[in-house]
LOFIPA-285625 format. One record per residue (C-alpha): residue in one letter; x, y, z. Coordinates in steps of 0.001 Angstrom, whole numbers, plus 500000, padded with zeros to 6 digits. Layout:
N
AXYZ ...
END
This chain:
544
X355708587742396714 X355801584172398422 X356282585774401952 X354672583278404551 X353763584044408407 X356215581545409211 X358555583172407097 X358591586836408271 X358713585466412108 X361991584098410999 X363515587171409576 X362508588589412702 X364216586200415045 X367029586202413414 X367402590148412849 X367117590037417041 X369128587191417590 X371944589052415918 X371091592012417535 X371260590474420973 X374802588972419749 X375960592039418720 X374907593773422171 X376723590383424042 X379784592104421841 X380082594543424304 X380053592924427574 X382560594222429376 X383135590608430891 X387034589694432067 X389270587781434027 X391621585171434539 X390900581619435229 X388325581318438545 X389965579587441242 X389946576054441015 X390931575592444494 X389135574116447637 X385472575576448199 X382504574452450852 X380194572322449916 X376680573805448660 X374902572270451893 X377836574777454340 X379610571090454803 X383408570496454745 X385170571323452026 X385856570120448694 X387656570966445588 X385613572730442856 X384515570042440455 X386355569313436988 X383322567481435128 X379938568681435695 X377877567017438987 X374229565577439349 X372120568184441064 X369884567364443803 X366301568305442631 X364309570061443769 X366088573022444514 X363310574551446513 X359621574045447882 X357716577032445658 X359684579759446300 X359931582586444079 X362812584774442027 X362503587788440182 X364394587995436828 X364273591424434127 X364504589760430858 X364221591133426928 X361884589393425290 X362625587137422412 X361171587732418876 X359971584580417885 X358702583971421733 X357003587225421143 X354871586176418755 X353828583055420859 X354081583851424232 X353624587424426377 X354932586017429598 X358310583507429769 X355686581159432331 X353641579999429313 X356552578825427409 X357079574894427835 X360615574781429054 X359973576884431861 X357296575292433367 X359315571898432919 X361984573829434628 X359745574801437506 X358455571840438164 X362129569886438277 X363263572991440758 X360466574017442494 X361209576998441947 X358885579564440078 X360332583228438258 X358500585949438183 X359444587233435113 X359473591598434375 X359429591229430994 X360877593980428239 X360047593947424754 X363597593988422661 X362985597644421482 X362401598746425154 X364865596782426504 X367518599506427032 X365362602090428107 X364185600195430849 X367544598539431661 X368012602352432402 X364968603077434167 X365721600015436727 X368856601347437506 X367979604647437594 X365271603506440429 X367558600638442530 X364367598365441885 X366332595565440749 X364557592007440868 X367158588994441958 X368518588343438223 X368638590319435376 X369310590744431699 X371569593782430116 X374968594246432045 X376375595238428828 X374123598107428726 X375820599230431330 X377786602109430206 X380497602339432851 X381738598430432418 X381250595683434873 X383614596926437336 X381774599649437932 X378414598204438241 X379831595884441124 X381642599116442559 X378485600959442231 X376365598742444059 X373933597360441417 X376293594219440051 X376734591386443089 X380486590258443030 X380391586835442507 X383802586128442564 X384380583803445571 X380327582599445369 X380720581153442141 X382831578330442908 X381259577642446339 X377564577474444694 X378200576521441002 X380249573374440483 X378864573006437144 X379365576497435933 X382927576191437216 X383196572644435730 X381984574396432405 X384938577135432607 X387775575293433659 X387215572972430425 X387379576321428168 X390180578353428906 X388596580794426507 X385524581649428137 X387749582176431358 X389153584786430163 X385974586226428038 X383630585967431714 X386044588066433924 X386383591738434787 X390109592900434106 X390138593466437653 X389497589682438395 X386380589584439423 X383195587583438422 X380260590340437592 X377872588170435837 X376970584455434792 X377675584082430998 X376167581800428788 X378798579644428086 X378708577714424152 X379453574008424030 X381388574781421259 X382620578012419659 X380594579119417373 X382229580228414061 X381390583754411957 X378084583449411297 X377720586737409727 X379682587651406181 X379338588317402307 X376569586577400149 X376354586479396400 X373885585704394065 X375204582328392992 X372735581945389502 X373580585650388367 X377405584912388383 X376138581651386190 X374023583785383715 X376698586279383643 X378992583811382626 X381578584448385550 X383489582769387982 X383564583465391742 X384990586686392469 X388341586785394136 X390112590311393888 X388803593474394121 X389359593730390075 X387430590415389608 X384324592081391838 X384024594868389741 X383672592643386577 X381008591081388530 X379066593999389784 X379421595415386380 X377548592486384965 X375114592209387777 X374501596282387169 X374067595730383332 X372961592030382666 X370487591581385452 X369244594983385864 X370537595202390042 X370382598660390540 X372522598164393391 X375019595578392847 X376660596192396167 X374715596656399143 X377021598266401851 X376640600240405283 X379049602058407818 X377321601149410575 X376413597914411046 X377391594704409847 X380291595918407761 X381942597220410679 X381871593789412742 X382630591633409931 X385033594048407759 X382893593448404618 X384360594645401599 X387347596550403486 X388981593466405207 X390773593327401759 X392894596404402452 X393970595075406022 X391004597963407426 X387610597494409263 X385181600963410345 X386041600959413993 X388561599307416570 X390790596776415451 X395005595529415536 X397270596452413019 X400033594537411388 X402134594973414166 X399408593926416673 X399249597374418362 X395159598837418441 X394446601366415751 X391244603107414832 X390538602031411173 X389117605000409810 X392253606907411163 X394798604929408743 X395615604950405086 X394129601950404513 X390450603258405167 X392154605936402255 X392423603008399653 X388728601320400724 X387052604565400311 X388770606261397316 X387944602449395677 X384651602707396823 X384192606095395781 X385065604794391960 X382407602371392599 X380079604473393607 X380734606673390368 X380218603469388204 X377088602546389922 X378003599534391260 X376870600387395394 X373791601107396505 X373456605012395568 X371674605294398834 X373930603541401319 X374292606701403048 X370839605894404677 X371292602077405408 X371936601749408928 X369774598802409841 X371707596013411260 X371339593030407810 X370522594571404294 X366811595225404056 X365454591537402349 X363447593167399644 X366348594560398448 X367420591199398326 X364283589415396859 X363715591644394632 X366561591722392708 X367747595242393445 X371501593913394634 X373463590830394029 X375817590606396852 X375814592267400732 X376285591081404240 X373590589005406387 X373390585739408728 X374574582410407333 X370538581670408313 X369033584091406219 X369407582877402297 X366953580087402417 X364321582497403636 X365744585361400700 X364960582321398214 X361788580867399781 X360860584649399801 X361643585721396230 X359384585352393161 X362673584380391309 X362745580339391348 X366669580711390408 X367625582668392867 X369980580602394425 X372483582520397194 X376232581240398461 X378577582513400811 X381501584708399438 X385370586143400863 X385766589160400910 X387970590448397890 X391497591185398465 X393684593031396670 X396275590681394806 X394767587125394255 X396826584899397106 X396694587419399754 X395565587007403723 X392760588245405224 X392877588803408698 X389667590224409602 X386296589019410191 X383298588344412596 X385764586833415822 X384455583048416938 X381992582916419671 X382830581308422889 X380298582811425416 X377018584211424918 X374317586617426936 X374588587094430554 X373023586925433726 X373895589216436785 X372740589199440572 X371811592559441919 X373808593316445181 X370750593858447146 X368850590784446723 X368378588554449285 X367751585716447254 X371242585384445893 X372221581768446783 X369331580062445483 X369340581949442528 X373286580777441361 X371984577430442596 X368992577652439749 X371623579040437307 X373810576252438052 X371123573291436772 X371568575347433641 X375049573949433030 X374612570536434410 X374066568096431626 X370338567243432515 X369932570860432833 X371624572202429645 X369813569216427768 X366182570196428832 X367073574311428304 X368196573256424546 X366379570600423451 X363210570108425855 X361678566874427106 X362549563933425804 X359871561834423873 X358218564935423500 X360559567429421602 X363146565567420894 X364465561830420470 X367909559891420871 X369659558619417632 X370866555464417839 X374218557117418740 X372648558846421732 X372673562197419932 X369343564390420469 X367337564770417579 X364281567391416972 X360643565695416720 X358420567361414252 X356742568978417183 X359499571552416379 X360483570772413077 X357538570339411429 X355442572386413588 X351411573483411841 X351735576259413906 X354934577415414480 X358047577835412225 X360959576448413469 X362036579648415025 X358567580092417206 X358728576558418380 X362403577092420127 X360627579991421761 X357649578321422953 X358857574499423689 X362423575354424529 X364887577832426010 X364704580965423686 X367904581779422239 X369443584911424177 X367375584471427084 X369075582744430206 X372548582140430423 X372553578437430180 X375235575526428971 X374108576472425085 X374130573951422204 X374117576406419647 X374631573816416644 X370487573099417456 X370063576117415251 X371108573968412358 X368164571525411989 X366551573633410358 X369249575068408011 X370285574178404731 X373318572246404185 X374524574588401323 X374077577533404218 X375545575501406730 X379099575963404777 X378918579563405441 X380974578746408452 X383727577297406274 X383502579659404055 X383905582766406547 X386386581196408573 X389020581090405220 X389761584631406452 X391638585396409556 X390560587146412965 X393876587996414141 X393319591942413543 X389717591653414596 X389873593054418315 X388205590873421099 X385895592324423337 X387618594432425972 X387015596054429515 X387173599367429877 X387341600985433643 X384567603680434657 X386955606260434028 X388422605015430480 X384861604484429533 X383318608324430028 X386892609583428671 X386666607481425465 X383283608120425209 X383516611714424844 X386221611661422608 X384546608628420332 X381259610384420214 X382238613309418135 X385035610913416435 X382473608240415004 X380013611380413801 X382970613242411741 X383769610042410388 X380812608776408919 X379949612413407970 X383316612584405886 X383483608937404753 X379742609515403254 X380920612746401681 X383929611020399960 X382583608165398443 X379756610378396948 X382318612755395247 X381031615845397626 X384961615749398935 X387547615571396787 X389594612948399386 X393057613419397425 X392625617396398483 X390945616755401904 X392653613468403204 X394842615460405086 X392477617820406525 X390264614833407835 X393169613491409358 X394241616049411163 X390484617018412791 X390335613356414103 X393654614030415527 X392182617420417192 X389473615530418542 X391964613497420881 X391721610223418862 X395310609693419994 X393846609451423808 X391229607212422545 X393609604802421070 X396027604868423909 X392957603993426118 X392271601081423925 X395809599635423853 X395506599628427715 X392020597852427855 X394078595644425011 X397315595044427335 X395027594035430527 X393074591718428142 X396051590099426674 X397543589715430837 X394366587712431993 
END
């Protein structure tokens, strides 16, 4: 098997670059518009409206003085750097500030735990990474003391941050509390970012099998048929419950359904797997499963992407993973035809609407202040650079001359220092020469990503963003008290339901004979509470 270095440090950043985007899923950020009103200056002079287009900032910010900042490290920087201080963009950063971070770094799999631990102690540095983790919401981590409200600072000491937001009235309402208030810094995208997770298919199987692309449900399972008996894939489909399918809808989205929170047709919140339409996805999926056209051991997949030797291997012929992730399948595979293309989701009657999928991305990881530091102004101040324009270009493409060059139509352009690195895949080199991705919330230029993508993978956007979001639920605020509440209901929900979904699509239920039972124990178990709560957090979101 052709697998490279270079090549498994890419499936790795990517695996935690979706994980980290899956985790920014459930920020409970909120709010309406900041307030674009009069502010003082940053110096404590007269006052002055809050800037519309980002401002030149006065460098340097300080004379050596130091902040503290908890941060998860990133999986390609990882493999290159231990400490954020030896990557190149942060010393360039220092040395334009004057202003050095002493960084507490947290490897991603221990990244929760001591999220938790810090907490736990009230040893918070001056910035830190993992508000989302916190499982009472944002509110409460301001109410609680560990969040610092940053509601009336943020327009006083970040003009560009507020420049940023008021040019995105999006990402106003995605970086406030419902309650109004400002509990972190987000990273805010220079342009949304479009589903960059959905359905793959092997292209050069559907051409051997003699087929066309698959468009209904029917036309899929003349596909996976052939795939199953033609090509040998012993599991056509690759599907899980817990991951991806769930945030993208995978092969459900057809019957209007998706495994967890979403709108129905009449825009109200409804808990998929509590409707009839999860019935029809998993009595069709049980007939799969019968046929041998799913992976007979989905029940155990609960890794976030579909494990790649499945993939390169030719085990299955069509699952869920990152629009990044087929060159690397290919490059990977001992199969010099494998050649893999984004796919819809089937639907049921050929001209029908989809109307779920992975939701557009506006703002990214955050950044919060803790409430006791003392070091609070100069740190929104070194946040701030991050959105100015020299700021945001150094944090995503480096030093110029050096990283990257100007096209003759004054676009930045990658030097082979990055792109054609002897050392590095393209993927290390980000986390050693520039800002990491998922790092610092930062003005981010996600579309930097693409250099080193494919153009055939590159239409994976197009392709993903034929199906609607509009039942796809946004990412919503829940207060301290909605959040234990649905918690304790949802916890024993979300086990009964992937108990009893397994059980039906394996045959060990008869669901025609125990639909009605199921339904009835998620009803015991308060689901109507849950939902209700939901719809609230829905109603505030929609009133921002």
């Amino acid at each position: 098997m052709r697998t490279s270095k270079k090549l498994l440090a890419l499936l790795l950043a990517a695996m935690m670059t979706a994980s980290l985007a899956a985790c920014g899923s459930d920020d409970s950020g909120s709010t309406p518009a900041a307030d674009n009103g009069t502010a003082a200056s940053d110096n404590g002079g007269t006052a002055a409206e809050t800037p519309t287009e980002p401002t030149e900032v006065q460098l340097p910010l300080a004379d050596g003085e130091s902040l503290s900042y908890f941060i998860s490290l990133d999986a390609n920087a990882s493999i290159v750097v231990t400490d954020y201080n030896d990557n190149e963009f942060f010393q360039a950063l220092e040395e334009k500030t004057g202003v050095h971070i002493e960084w507490q770094m947290s490897s991603s799999a221990d990244t929760l735990t001591n999220f938790n631990l810090m907490i736990a102690s009230n040893q918070l540095p001056d910035m830190f990474y993992g508000s989302q983790y916190y499982s009472e919401g944002m509110d409460a981590g301001i109410d609680d003391g560990y969040f610092l409200d940053l509601t009336d600072l943020v327009p006083e000491y970040m003009p560009n941050y507020s420049a940023r937001l008021a040019a995105d009235p999006q990402a106003q309402i995605d970086t406030v509390t419902d309650s109004g208030r400002i509990a972190s810094i987000y990273a805010l995208y220079t342009e949304p970012q479009g589903p960059w997770l959905g359905m793959q298919i092997r292209q050069d199987w559907l051409e051997k099998c003699g087929l066309d692309m698959p468009v209904t449900y029917a036309d899929w399972e003349e596909v996976l048929t052939a795939f199953k008996d033609q090509m040998g894939a012993t599991a056509p489909l690759s599907v899980t419950f817990n991951g991806t399918d769930t945030m993208t809808g995978g092969m459900a989205a057809g019957y209007g359904v998706i495994g967890t929170w979403q709108l129905g047709e009449d825009g109200k919140v409804m808990y998929g797997p509590y409707s009839e339409n999860w019935k029809q996805y998993v009595t069709m999926m049980h007939d799969w499963f019968e046929k041998g056209l799913i992976d007979p051991d989905f029940m155990t997949q609960s890794a976030f992407m579909v494990d790649m030797t499945s993939v390169i291997t030719g085990k299955t012929g069509a699952w869920i993973s990152m629009y990044t992730m087929p060159s690397l399948y290919e490059a990977s595979s001992e199969d010099p035809d494998m050649y893999i293309v984004p796919i819809t989701p089937p639907v049921q009657n050929e001209g029908d609407e989809l109307h779920i999928r992975y939701r557009d991305t506006y703002v990214g990881i955050t950044t919060t202040l803790s409430a006791t530091s003392d070091n609070w102004e100069l740190s929104l101040r070194w946040l701030d650079y991050l959105f100015s324009d020299e700021g945001s270009m150094l944090a995503n493409y480096g030093v110029e001359g050096d990283t990257y060059t100007l096209d003759d139509s004054g676009n930045p352009v990658f030097t082979d220092k990055v792109l054609a690195n002897e050392d590095f895949s393209f993927s290390q080199a980000q986390g050693s020469f520039l800002m990491p991705p998922s790092s610092v919330a930062c003005y981010y230029d996600w579309t930097r990503e693409l250099a080193s993508v494919p153009e055939k993978d590159v239409t994976s956007y197009d392709v993903w963003s034929a199906a609607g979001q509009d039942w796809t639920l946004p990412t919503l605020s829940l207060t301290q008290d909605e959040s234990v509440d649905r918690a304790d209901i949802m916890g024993d929900v979300d086990t009964y339901v992937q108990e009893k979904t397994t059980q039906f699509i394996t045959g060990v239920l008869d669901i025609d004979t125990e639909w009605d039972t199921y339904m009835s124990d998620i009803a015991s178990m308060g689901i109507d509470e849950a939902i209700a709560i939901t719809q609230a957090a829905y109603d505030r979101y929609l009133a921002r």
